[in-house]
Structure formats: C-alpha cells, structure tokens
C-alpha positions as CSV (number, residue, x, y, z in Angstrom):
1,X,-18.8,-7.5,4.6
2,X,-17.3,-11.0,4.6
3,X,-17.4,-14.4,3.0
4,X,-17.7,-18.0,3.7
5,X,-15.3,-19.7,1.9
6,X,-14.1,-23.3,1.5
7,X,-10.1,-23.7,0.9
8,X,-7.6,-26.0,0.5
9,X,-4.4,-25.7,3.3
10,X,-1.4,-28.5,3.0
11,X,-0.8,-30.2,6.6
12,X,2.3,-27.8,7.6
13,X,0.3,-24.8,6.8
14,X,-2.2,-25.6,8.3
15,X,-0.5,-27.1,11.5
16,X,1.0,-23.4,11.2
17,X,-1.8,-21.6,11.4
18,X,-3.3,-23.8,14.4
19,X,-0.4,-23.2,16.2
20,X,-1.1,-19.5,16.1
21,X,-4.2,-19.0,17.9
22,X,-7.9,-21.3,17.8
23,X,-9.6,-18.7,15.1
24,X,-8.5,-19.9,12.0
25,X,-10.7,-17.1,10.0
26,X,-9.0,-14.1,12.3
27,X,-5.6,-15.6,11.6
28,X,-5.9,-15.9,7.8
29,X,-7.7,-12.6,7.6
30,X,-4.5,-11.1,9.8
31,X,-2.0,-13.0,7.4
32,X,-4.1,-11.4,4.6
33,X,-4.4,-8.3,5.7
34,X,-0.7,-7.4,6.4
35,X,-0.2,-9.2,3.0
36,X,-2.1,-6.7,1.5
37,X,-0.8,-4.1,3.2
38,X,2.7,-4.8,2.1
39,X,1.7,-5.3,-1.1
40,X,0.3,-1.6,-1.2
41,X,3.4,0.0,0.4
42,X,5.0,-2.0,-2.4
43,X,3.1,-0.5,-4.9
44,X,2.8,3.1,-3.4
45,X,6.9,2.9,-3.1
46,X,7.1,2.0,-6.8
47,X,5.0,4.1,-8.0
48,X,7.1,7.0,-6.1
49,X,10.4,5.7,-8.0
50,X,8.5,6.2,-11.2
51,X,7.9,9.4,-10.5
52,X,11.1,10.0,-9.5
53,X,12.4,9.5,-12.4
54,X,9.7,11.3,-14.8
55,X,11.5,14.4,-16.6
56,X,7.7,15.4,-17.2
57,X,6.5,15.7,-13.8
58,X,9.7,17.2,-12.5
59,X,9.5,19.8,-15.2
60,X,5.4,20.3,-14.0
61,X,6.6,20.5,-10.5
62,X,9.4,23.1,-11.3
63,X,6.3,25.0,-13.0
64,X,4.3,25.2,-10.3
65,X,7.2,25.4,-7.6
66,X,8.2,28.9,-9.7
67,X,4.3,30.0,-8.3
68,X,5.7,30.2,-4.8
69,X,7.1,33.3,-5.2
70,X,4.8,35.3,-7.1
71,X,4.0,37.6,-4.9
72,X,0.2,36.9,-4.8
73,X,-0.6,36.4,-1.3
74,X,1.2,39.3,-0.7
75,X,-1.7,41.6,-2.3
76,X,-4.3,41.8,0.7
C-alpha cells in the first residue's frame, strides 16, 4: 500500500536527493527504508544486551538447558 504525501525538503536536501537519481518517491522510500531497517537492528541489538544481562532469563535458560540431558529421546 502507499501514500501520497506533500512534504517540506530545505534546498540542500533536496538538491541532495536530485542528485541521486530522477525518482524522488523511490529515493526517499530507499533512504526510509534502510533508515528503518537500522533503526530495527538497533532495537533487535538492544534488546539482545538486555537480555544479556537478565539474571531471570539466564536462570530460565539454565532450567531448560539442564533438559538436554534427560535422557528422554533416548526412550524409543
């Protein structure tokens, strides 16, 4: 789905974005695009670091990491 927008660029910007192709739209959804995608990598990397550092969910992963060994698959 897309949108038809009306914005607001300063000259430079806008010379900027001219200079890097004659679609405006596909550039600023490109710029956009990778923006977001940063912005989620960002996120997803942060969010890792959290967890990282959470004595509850190391002490749920040791839990279930214990299961490994229970011999269960081992019963067919």
């Amino acid at each position: 789905m897309t949108a038809k927008i009306s914005i607001t660029l300063d000259d430079e910007v806008l010379a900027f974005v001219d200079a890097q192709g004659k679609n405006r739209s596909k550039i600023i959804n490109s710029f956009l695009a990778k923006a977001k995608k940063r912005k989620l990598e960002a996120d997803l990397k942060a969010a890792y670091i959290d967890q990282n550092n959470d004595p509850e969910f190391w002490a749920e992963f040791e839990l279930w990491d214990s299961t490994i060994g229970d011999g269960i698959d081992e019963e067919a």
